[in-house]
Residue frames relative to the residue before (quaternion, step in Angstrom):
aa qw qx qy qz dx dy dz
X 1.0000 0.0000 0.0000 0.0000 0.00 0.00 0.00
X 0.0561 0.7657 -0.6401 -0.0272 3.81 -1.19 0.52
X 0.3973 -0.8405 0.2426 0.2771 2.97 -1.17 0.22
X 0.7850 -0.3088 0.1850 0.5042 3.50 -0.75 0.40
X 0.5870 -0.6283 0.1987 0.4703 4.12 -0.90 0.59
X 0.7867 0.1847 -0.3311 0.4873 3.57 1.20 -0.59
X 0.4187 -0.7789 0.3576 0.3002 3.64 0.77 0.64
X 0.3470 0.6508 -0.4969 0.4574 3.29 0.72 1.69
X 0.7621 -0.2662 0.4024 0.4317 3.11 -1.98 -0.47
X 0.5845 0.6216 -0.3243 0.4084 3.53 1.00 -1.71
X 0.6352 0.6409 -0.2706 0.3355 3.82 0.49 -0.45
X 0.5720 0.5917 -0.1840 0.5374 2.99 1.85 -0.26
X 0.1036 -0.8631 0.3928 0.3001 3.68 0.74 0.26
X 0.6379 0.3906 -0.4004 0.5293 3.30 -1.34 0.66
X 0.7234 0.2743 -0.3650 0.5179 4.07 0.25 -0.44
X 0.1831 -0.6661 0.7205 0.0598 3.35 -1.68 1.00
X 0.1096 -0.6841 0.7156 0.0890 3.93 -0.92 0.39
X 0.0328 0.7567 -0.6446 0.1044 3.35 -0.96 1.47
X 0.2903 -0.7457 0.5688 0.1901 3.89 -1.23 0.81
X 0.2710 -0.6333 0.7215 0.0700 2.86 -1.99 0.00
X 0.4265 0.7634 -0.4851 -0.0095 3.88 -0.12 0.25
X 0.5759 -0.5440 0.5987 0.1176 3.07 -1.78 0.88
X 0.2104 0.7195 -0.6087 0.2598 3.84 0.28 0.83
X 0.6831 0.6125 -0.3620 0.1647 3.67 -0.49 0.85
X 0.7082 -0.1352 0.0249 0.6925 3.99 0.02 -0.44
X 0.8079 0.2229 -0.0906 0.5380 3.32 -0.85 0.36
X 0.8119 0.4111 -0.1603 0.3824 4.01 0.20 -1.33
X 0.3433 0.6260 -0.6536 0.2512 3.40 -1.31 0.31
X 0.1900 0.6986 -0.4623 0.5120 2.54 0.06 2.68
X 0.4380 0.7506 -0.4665 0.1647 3.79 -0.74 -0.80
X 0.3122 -0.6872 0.6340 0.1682 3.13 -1.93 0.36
X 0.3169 -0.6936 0.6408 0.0886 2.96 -1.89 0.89
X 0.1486 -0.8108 0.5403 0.1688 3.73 -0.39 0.95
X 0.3816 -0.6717 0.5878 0.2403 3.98 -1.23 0.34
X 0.1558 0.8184 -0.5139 -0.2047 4.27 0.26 0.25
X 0.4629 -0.6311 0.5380 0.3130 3.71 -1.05 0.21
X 0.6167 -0.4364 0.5034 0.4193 3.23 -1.64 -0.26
X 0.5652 -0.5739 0.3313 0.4913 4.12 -0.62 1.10
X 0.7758 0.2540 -0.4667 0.3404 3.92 -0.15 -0.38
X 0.7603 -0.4075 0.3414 0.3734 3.88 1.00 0.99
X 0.0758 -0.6524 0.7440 0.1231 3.92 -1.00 0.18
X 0.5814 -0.4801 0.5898 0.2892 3.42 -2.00 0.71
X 0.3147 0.7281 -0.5976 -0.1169 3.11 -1.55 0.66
X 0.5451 -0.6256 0.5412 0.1363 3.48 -1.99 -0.21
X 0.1881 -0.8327 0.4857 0.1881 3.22 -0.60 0.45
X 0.0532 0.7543 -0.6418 -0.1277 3.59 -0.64 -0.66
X 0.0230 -0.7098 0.7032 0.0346 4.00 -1.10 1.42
X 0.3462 -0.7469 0.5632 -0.0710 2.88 -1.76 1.05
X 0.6514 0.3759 -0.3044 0.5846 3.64 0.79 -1.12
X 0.3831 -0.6376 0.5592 0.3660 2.93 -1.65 -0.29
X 0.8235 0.1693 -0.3183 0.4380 3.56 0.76 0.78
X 0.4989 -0.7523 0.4069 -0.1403 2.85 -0.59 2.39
X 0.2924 0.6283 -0.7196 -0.0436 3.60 -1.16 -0.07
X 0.0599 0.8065 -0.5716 0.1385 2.82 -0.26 1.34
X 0.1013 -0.7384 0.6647 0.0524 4.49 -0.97 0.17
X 0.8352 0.1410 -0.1496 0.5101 3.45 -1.14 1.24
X 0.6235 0.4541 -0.5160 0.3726 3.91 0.38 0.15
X 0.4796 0.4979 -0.6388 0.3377 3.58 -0.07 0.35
X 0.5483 0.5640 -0.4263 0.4466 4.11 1.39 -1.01
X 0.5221 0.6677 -0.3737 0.3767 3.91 0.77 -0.70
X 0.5677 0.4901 -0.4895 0.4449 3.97 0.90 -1.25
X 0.2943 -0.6150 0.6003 0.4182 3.60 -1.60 0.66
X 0.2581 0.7373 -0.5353 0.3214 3.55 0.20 1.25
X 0.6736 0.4086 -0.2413 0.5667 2.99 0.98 -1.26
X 0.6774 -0.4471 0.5212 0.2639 2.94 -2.39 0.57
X 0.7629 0.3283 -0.3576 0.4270 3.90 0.43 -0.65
X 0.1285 -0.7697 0.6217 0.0681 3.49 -0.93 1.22
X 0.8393 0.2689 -0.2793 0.3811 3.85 0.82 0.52
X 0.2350 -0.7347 0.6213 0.1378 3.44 -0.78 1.13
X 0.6172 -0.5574 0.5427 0.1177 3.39 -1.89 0.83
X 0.7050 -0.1104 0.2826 0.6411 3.48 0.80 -1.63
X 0.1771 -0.7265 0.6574 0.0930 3.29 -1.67 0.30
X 0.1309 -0.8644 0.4842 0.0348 3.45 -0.21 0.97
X 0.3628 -0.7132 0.5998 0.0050 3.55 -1.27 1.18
X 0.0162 -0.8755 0.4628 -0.1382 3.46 -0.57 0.62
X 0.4641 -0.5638 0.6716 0.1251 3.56 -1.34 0.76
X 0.7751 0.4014 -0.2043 0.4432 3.76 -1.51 0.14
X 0.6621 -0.5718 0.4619 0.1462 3.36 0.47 0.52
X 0.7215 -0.4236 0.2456 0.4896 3.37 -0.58 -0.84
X 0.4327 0.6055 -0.4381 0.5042 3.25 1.40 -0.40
X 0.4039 0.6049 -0.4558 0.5130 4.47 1.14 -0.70
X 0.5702 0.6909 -0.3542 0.2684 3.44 -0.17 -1.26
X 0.7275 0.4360 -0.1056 0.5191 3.52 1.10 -1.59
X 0.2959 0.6532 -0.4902 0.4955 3.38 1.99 0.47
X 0.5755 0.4007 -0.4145 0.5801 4.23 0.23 -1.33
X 0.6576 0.4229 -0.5891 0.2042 3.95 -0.81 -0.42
X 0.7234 0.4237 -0.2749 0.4707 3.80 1.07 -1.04
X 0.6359 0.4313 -0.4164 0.4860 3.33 0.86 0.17
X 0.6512 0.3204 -0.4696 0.5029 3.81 0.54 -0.05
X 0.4893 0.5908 -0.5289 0.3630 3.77 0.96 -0.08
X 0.6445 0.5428 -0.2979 0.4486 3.59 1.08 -1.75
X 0.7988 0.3629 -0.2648 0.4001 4.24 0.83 -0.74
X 0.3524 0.6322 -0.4483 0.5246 3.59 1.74 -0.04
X 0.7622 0.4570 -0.2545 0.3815 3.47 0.64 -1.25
X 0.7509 0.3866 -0.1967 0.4980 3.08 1.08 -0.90
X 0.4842 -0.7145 0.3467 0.3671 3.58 1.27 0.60
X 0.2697 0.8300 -0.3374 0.3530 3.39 1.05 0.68
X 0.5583 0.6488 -0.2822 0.4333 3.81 0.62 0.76
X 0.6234 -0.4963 0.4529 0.3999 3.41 -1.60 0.02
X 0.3266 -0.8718 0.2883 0.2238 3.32 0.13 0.86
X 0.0592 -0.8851 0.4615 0.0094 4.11 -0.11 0.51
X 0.6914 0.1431 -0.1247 0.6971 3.44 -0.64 0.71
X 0.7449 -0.5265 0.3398 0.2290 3.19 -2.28 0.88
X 0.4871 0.8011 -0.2386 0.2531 3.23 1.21 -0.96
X 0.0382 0.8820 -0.3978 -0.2496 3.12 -0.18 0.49
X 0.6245 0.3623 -0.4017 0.5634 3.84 -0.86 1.85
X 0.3717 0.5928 -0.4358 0.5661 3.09 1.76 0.66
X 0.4008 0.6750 -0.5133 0.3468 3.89 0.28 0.79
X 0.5111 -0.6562 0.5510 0.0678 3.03 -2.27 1.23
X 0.0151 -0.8126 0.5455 0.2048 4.09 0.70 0.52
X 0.3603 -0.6976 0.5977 0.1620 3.50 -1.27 1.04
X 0.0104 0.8598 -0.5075 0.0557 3.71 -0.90 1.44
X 0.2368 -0.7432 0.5967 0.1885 3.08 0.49 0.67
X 0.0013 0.7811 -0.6198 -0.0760 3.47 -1.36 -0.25
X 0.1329 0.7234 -0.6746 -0.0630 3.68 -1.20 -0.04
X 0.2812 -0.7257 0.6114 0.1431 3.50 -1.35 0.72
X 0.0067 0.7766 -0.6167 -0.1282 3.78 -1.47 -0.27
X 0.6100 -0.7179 0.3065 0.1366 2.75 -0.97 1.66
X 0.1002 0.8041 -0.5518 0.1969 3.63 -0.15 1.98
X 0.3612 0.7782 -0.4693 0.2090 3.71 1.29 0.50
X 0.8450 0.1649 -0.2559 0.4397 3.06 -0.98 1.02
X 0.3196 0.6847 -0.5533 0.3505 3.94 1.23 0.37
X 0.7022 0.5104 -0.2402 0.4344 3.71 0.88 -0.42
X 0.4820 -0.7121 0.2624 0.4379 3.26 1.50 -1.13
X 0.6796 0.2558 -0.2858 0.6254 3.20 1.52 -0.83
X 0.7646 -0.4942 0.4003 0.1039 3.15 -1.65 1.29
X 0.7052 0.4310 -0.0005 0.5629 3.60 1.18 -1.60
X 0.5483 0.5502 -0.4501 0.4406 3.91 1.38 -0.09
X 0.5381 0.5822 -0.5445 0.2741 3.76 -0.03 0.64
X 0.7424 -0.5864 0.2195 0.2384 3.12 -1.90 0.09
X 0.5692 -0.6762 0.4490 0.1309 3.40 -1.33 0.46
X 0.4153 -0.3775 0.6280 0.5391 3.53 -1.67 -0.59
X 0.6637 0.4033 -0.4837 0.4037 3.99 0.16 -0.45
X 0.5751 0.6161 -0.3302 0.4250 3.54 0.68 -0.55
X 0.6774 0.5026 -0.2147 0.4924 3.84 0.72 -1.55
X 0.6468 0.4321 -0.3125 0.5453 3.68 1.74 -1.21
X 0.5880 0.4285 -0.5011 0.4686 3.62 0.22 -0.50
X 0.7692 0.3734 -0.3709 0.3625 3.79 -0.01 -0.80
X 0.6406 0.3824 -0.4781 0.4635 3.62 0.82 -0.25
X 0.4434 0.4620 -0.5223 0.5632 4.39 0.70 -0.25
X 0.7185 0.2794 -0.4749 0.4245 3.88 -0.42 -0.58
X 0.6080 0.3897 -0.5212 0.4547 4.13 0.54 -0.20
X 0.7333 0.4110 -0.3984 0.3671 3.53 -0.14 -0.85
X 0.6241 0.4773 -0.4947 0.3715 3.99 1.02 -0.14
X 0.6772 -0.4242 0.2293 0.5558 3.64 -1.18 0.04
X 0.7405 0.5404 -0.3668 0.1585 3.46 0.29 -0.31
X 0.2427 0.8268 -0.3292 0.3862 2.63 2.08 0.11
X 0.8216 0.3475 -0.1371 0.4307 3.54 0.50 -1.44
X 0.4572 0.6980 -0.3127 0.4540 3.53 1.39 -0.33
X 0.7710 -0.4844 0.1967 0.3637 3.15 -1.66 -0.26
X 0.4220 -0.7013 0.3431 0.4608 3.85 -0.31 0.80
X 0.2445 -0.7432 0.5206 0.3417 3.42 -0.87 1.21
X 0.3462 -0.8004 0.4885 0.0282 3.18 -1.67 0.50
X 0.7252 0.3858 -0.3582 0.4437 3.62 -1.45 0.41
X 0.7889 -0.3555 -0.0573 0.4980 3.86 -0.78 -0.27
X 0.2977 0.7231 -0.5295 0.3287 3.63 -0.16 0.89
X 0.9137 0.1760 -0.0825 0.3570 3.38 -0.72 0.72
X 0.7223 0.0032 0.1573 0.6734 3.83 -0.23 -0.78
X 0.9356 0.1069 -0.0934 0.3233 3.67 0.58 -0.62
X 0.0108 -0.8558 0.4313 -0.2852 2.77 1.82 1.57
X 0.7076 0.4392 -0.1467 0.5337 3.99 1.21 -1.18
X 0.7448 0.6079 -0.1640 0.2212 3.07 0.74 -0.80
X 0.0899 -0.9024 0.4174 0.0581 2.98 -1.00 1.29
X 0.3159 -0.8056 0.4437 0.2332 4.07 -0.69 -0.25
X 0.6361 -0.2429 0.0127 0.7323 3.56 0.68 1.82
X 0.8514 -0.2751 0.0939 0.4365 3.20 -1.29 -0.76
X 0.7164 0.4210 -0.3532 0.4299 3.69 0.73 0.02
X 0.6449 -0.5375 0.3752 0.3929 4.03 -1.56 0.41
X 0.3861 -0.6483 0.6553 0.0353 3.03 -1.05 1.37
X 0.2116 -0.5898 0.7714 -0.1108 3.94 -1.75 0.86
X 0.5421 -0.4824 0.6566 0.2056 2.08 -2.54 0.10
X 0.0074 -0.8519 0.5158 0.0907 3.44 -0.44 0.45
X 0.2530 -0.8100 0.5140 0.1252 3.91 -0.64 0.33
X 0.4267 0.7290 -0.5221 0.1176 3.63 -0.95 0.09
X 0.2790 -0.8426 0.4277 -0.1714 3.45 -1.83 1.47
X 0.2136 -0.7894 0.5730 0.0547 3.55 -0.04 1.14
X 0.3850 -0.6858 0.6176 0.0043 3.28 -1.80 1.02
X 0.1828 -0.8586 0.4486 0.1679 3.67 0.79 1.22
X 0.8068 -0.4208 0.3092 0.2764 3.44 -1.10 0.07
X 0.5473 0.4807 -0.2537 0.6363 3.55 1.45 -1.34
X 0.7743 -0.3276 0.4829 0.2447 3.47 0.27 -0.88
X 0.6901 0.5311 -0.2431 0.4273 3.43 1.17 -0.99
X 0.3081 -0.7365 0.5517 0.2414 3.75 -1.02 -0.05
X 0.1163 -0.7778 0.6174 0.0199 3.40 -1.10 0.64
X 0.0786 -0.7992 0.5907 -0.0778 4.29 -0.51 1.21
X 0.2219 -0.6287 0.7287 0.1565 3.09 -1.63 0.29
X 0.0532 0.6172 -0.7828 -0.0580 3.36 -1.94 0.02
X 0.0961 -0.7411 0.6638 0.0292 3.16 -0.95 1.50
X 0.1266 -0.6217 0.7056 0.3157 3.28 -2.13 -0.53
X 0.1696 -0.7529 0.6332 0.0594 3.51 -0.21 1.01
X 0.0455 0.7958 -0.4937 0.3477 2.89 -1.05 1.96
X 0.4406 0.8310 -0.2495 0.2303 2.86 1.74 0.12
X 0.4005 -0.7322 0.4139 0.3635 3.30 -1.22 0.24
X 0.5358 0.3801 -0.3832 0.6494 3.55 1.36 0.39
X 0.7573 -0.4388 0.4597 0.1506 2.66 -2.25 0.77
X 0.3033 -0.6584 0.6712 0.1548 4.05 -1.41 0.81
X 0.6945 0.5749 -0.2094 0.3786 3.37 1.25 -0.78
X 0.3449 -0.6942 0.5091 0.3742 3.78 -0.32 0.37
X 0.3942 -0.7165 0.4867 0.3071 4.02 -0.42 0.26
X 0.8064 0.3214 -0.2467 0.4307 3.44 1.07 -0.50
X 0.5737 0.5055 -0.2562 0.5914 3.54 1.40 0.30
X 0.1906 -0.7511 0.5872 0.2341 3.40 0.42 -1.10
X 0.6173 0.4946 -0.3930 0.4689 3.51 1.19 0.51
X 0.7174 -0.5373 0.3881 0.2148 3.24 -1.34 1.79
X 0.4856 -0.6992 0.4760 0.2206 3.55 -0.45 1.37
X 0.7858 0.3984 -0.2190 0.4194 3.62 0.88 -0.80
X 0.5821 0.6695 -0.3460 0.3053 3.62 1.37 -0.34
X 0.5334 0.5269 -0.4053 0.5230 3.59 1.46 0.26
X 0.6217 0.3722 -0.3735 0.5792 4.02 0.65 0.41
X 0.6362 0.4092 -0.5782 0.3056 3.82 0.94 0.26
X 0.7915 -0.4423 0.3553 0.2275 3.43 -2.14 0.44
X 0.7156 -0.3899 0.2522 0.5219 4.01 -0.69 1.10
X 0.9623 0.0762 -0.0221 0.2601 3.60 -0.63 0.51
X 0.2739 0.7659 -0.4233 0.3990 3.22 2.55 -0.16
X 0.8301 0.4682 -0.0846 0.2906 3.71 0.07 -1.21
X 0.3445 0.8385 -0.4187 0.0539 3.37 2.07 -1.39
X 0.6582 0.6238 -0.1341 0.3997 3.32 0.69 -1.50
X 0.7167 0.3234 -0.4349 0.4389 3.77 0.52 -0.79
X 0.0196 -0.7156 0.6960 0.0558 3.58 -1.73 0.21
X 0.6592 -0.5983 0.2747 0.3633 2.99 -1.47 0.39
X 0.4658 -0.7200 0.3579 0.3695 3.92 -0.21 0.73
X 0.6022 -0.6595 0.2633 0.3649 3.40 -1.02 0.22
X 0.8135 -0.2326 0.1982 0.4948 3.76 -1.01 1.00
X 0.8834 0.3346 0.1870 0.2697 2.74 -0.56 -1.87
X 0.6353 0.3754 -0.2129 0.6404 3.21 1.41 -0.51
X 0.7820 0.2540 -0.4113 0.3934 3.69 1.10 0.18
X 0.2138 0.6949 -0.5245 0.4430 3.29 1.94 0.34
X 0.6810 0.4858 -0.3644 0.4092 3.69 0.26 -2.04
X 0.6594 0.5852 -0.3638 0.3005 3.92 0.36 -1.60
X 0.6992 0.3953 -0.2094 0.5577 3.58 0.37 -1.78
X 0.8133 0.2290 -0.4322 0.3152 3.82 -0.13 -0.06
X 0.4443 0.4438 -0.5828 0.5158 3.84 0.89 0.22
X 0.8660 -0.3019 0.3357 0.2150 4.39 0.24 -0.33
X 0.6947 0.6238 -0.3094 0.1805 2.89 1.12 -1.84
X 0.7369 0.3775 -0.2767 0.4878 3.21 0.49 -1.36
X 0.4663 0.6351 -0.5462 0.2844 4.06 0.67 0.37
X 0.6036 -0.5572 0.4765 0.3133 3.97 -1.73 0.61
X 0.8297 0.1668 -0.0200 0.5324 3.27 -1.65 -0.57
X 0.3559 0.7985 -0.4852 0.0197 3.13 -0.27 1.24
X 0.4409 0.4151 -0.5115 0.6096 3.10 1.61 1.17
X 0.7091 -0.2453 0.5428 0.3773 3.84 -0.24 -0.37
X 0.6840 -0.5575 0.3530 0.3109 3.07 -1.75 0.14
X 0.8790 0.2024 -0.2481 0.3534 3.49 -1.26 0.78
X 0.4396 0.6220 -0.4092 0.5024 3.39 1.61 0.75
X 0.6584 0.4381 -0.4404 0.4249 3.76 0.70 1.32
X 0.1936 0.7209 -0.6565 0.1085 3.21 -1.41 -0.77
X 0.0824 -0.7052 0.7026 -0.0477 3.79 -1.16 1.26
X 0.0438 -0.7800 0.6230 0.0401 3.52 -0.62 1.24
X 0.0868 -0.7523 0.6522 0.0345 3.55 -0.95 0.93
X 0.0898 -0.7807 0.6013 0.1442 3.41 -1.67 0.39
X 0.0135 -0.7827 0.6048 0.1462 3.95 -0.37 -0.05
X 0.1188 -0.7930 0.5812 -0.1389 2.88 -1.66 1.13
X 0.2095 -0.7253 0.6381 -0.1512 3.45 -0.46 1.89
X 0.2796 -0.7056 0.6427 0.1043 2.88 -1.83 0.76
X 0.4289 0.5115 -0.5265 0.5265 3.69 1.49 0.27
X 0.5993 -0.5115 0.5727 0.2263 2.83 -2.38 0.63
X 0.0234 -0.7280 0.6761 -0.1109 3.75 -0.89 1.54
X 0.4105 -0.4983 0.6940 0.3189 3.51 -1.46 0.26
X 0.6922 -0.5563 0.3249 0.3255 2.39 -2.00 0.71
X 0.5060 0.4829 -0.4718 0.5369 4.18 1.71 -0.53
X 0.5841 0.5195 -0.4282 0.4534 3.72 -0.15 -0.45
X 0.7341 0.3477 -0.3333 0.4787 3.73 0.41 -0.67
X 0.5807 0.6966 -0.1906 0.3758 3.44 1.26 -0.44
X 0.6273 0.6379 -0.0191 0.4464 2.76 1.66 -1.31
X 0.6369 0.3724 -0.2176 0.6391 3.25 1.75 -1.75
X 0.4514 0.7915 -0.3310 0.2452 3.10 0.90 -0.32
X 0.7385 0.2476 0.0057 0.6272 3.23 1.32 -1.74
X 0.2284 0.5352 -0.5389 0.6091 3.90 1.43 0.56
X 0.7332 0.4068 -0.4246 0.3416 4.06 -0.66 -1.62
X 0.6317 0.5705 -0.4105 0.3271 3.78 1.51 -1.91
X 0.5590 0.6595 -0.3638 0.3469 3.48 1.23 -1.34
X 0.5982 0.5270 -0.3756 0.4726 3.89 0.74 -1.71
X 0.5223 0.5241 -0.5180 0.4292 3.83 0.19 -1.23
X 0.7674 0.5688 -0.1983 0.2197 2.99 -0.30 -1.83
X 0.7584 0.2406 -0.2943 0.5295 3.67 1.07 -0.37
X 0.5900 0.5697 -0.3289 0.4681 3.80 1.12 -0.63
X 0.7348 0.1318 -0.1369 0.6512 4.36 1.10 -0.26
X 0.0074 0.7269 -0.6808 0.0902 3.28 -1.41 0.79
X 0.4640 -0.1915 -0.8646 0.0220 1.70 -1.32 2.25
X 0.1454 -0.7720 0.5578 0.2677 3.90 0.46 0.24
X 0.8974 0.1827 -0.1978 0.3494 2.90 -2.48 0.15
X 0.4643 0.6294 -0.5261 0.3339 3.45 0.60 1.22
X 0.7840 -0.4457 0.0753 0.4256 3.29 -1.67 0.67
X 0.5835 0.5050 -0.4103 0.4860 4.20 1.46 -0.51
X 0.6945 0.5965 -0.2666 0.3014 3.46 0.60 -0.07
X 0.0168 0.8495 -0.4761 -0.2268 3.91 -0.55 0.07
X 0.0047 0.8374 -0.5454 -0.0344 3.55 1.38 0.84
X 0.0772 -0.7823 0.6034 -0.1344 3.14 -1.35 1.40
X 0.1372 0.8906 -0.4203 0.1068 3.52 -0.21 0.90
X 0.3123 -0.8491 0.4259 0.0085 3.53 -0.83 1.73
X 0.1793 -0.7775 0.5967 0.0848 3.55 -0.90 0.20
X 0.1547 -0.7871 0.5959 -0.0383 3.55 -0.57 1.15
X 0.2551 0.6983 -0.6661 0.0604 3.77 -1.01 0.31
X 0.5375 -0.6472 0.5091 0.1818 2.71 -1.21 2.29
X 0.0941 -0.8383 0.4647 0.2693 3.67 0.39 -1.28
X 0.0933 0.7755 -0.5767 0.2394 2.93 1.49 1.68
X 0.6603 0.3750 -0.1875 0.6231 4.15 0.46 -0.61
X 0.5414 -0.5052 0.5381 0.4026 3.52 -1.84 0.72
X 0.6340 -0.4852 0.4712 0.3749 2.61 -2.12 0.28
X 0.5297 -0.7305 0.3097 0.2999 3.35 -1.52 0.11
X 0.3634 -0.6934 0.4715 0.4060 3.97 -0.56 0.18
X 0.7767 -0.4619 0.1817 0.3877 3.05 -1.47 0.96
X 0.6526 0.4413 -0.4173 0.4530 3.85 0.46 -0.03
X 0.6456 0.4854 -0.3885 0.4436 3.88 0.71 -0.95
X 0.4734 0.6465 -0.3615 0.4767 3.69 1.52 -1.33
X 0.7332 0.5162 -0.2357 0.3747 3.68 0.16 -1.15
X 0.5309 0.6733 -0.1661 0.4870 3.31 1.27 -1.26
X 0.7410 0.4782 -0.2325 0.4101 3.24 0.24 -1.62
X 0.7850 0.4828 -0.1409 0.3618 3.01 0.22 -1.77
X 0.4539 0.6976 -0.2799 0.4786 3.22 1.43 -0.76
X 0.7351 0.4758 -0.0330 0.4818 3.44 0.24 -2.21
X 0.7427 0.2712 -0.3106 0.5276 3.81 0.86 -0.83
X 0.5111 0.4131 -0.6221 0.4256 3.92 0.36 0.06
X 0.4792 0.6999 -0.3497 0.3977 3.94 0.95 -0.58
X 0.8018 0.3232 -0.1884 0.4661 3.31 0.23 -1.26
X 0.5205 0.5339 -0.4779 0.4644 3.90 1.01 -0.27
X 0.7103 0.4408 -0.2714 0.4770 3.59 0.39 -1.15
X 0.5825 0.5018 -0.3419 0.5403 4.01 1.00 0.02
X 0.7503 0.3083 -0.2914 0.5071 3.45 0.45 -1.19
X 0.4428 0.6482 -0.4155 0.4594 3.72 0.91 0.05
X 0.7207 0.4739 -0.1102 0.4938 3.12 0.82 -1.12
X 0.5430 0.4182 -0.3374 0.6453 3.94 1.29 -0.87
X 0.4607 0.7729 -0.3007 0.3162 3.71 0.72 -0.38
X 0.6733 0.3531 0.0419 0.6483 3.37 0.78 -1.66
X 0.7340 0.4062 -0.3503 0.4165 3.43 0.48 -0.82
X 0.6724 0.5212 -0.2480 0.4634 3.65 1.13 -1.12
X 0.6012 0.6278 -0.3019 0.3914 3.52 1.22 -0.28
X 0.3822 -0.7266 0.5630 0.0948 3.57 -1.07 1.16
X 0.4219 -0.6810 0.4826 0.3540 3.60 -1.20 0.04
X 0.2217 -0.7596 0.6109 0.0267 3.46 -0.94 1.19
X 0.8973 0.1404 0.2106 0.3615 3.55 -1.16 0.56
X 0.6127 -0.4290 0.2321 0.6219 3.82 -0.40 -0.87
X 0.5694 0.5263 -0.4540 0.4390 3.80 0.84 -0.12
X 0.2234 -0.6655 0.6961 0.1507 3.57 -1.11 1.64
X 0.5717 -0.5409 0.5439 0.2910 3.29 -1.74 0.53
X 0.4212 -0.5694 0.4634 0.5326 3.91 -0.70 -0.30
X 0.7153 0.3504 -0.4859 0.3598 3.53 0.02 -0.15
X 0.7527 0.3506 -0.4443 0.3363 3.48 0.47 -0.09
X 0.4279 0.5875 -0.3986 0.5594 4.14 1.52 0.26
X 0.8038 -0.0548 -0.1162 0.5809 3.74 0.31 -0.38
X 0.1177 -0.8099 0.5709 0.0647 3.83 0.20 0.69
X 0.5695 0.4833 -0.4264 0.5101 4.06 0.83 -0.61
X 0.6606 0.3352 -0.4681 0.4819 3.93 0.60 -0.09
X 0.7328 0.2428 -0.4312 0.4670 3.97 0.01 0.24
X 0.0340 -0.8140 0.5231 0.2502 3.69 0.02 0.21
C-alpha cells in the first residue's frame, strides 16, 4: 500500500479542505471546512467523548431520510464555533448547493454537519472565536485553487488553538491507495486531552501504523533531553482541566458505501484515534469522527470493504502523527519538534 500523491484528504477527488484562522491579539482560533462534489457524498458519523458539540449528526443515522451532506465543518470556540456551519450553508444557498425543496429552482436545504473543539481562551480573549463570517471565509478558501491541492497543515484553521497534553496540537492529513484502485484519507484536529507521544520513548504513538518510509526521519530523542522534556510536563495529559479538549477526525473514500458502511469507517477512523493518543475518548473530550464516500468508483466486495476500513483506521493514526509534526510552537504550548528536536533531525 502507498499513499496517495499528496498524502492527504485532497487525494480523494471531488473533496476540497479550506481554512479560516483567527491568529492575533487576544485570538488563536479558526475553522476548517470539508466540501463534497455538488450532488453531496454519503456520510456517517461515529461519537466517542463524552462531551460533544456537535450540529446535524443525528441526519447521519442510516435511519434518517437525508443520505447526502454538502460539507462538514470543523471549528474553534466550542460551541459558540458551531455558528461557523451558518456561513457555509449561506456560501452553498448561494451557490445553489443543497437538498433541494419545493419546485424552485435554488430553493435548497445544504447539509452541514459540524463539530467544534474546545480552544477558548488559548489566545486570551474569551470573545476571539468563530463565526458565520469565519465558516464563509473557510468555505471561499475551498472553492479557491488551493482548495483542491495539498491539505495544508498543522496550526491553521480548526486547529490553529489546539493542543495535545502538554504540547501544540494541528491539523494533520494523510491517504492510502487501496489495492482495487480506490483511495482512502483522513483529516484530523488533534486536541486532545491525552498525549500522541509515548512519555517513555518520545516516539509519536501513531508513527508505527505509518507506510514504508512515511516516518524514515523520526528517532528516538536524546536520553537526557527527554528526561529534561517529561519533567518540566510536556509530554503530560489534561493539562487544562476538564472540558478543554476534543479530536475531530474525518475520512474520505471515493468507493460507493451506504450510509451504515460510512458509519462503520466511520468508527474504524474512532478506532485509529484510539491508538495514535492515550487516554482518548474520555469524559474532557468530545472526539467525533466522520466518514464521507464520494461514490465516484463501485462499491466494494466484502474483501476490498475489509481493506478499506482497515487502511482508513490507518490513516487517522498517521495524519495524527503529520499533526504534531506539522505543528509550530505557540505561546506556552511547544510543538514536538521543537521539545524533542533529536527525534526529527
Amino acid at each position: 500500500m502507498r499513499a496517495g500523491e499528496t498524502n492527504g484528504l485532497t487525494d480523494v477527488p471531488g473533496l476540497r479542505v479550506g481554512h479560516a484562522t483567527l491568529r492575533g491579539p487576544g485570538a488563536l482560533t479558526g475553522t476548517t471546512v470539508v466540501l463534497t462534489p455538488a450532488g453531496g457524498a454519503v456520510a456517517g458519523v461515529d461519537v466517542r467523548g463524552a462531551a460533544p458539540g456537535t450540529r446535524e449528526t443525528d441526519l447521519l443515522d442510516p435511519r434518517r431520510l437525508v443520505d447526502r451532506v454538502h460539507a462538514v465543518v470543523f471549528s474553534g470556540g466550542s460551541a459558540y464555533g458551531l455558528a461557523a456551519a451558518d456561513g457555509v450553508m449561506r456560501r452553498l444557498e448561494a451557490d445553489g448547493v443543497g437538498f433541494p425543496v419545493g419546485r424552485e429552482p435554488g430553493h435548497v436545504v445544504p447539509i452541514v454537519p459540524a463539530a467544534v473543539v474546545f480552544d477558548l481562551l488559548r489566545g486570551g480573549d474569551f470573545g476571539a472565536r468563530p463565526d458565520a463570517s469565519t465558516g464563509a471565509a473557510a468555505y471561499d478558501d475551498a472553492r479557491a485553487p488551493a482548495g483542491s491541492a495539498a491539505v495544508r497543515q498543522g496550526v491553521i484553521g480548526a486547529g490553529t488553538g489546539a493542543v495535545a497534553g502538554g504540547l501544540k496540537g494541528g491539523v494533520g492529513s494523510a491517504s492510502a491507495v487501496l489495492s482495487g484502485g480506490g483511495t482512502v484519507a483522513a483529516l484530523v484536529v488533534l486536541n486532545a486531552a491525552g498525549s500522541a507521544v509515548h512519555p517513555e520513548t518520545g516516539e509519536p504513538y501513531g508513527a508505527r501504523y505509518g507506510l514504508p518510509g512515511e516516518f524514515a526521519t523520526l528517532q528516538r530523542p536524546d536520553p537526557e533531553e527527554l528526561a529534561a522534556v517529561r519533567a518540566a510536563g510536556t509530554l503530560r495529559t489534561a493539562v487544562e482541566g476538564p472540558l478543554r479538549a476534543t479530536t475531530l477526525a474525518l475520512l474520505g473514500t471515493d468507493l460507493t458505501l451506504t450510509k451504515s458502511q460510512c458509519t462503520l469507517l466511520a468508527g474504524m477512523g474512532a478506532d485509529g484515534l484510539a491508538r495514535a493518543v492515550r487516554p482518548v475518548h474520555t469524559m474532557h473530550d468530545g472526539d467525533t469522527t466522520f466518514a464521507l464516500s464520494t461514490t465516484a468508483r463501485p462499491a466494494p466486495d466484502g474483501d476490498d470493504l475489509h481493506e478499506l476500513l482497515a487502511a482508513g483506521a490507518d490513516c487517522v493514526s498517521r495524519a495524527i502523527v503529520h499533526a504534531l509534526l506539522a505543528a509550530d510552537p505557540v505561546g506556552p504550548y511547544p510543538s514536538y519538534t521543537s521539545a524533542l528536536p533529536t527525534a526529527v533531525p
